[in-house]
C-alpha positions in Angstrom: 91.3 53.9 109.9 93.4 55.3 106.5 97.0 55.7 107.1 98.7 59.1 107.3 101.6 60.3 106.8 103.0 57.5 104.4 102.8 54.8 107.5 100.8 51.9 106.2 98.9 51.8 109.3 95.6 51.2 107.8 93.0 49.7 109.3 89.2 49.6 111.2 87.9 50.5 114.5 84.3 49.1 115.8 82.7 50.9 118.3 79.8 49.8 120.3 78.2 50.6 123.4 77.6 48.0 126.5 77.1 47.9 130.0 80.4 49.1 130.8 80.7 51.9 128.7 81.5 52.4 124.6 83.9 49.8 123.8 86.4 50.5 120.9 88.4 47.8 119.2 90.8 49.1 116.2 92.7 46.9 114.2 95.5 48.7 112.6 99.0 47.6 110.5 101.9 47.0 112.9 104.4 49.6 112.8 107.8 49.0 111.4 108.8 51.9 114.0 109.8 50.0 117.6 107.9 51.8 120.6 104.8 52.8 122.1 101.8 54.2 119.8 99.7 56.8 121.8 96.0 56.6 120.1 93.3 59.4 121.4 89.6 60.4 120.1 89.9 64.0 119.3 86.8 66.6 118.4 87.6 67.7 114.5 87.9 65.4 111.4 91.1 63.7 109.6 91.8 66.3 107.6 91.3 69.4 110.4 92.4 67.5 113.8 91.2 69.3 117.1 91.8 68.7 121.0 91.6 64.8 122.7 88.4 64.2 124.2 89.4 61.0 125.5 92.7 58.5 125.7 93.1 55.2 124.2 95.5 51.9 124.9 98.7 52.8 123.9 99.3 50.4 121.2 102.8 48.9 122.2 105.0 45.7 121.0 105.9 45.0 125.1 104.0 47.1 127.3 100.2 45.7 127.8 100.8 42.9 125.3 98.1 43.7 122.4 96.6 41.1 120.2 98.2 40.1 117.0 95.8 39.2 114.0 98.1 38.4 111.2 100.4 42.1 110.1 97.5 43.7 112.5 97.6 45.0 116.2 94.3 44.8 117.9 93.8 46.4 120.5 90.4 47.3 122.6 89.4 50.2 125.1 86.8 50.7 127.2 85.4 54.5 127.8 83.0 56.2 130.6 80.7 57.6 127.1 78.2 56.5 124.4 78.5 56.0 121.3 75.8 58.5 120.6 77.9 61.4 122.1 80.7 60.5 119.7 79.2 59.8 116.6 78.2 63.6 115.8 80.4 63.8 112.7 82.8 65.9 114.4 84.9 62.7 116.3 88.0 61.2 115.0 90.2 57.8 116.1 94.2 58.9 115.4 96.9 56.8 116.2 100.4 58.9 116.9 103.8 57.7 115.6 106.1 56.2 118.3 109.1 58.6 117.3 107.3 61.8 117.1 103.9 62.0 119.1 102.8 65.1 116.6 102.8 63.0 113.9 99.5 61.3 113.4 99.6 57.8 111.4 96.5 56.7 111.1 93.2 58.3 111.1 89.6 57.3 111.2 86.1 59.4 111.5 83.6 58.3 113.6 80.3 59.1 111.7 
């Protein structure tokens, strides 16, 4: 995950696949912004974003109480996919700003 944007949201996301579906966990910079984060998988790549494929957690400081690793948020979702159907080098993790959901802060390609 490499901020965008001027945000210092970097971060990483793991991705695996178990029983329940692929898990993602991303570990990203808190915000100094206050409010909800929307985070999708779209098709495309950081530098040429397309549509959402799929929704995320919202990454939020009071609504569904994410994990706090140190300056990090951690947060984890669970999808109805495999890893093999994102991980074609044409998937990308973005995080949105909490002000202005067309801005992206941080981006990461699934490869």
């Amino acid at each position: 995950m490499i901020e965008q944007n001027n945000s210092g949201q970097n971060g990483s996301a793991t991705l695996g696949d178990t029983p329940e579906g692929l898990q993602i966990e991303v570990h990203i910079k808190r915000s100094s912004v206050t409010g909800s984060q929307t985070s999708h998988i779209h098709e495309g790549r950081c530098d040429n974003v397309g549509a959402i494929t799929a929704g995320l957690r919202p990454i939020s400081m009071k609504e569904q109480d994410p994990n706090f690793d140190g300056d990090d948020i951690v947060f984890k979702t669970t999808l109805n996919t495999t890893l093999q159907k994102v991980r074609d080098h044409n998937h990308v993790i973005n995080v949105h700003d909490a002000r202005e959901n067309s801005l992206y802060v941080s981006c990461g390609e699934i490869d």
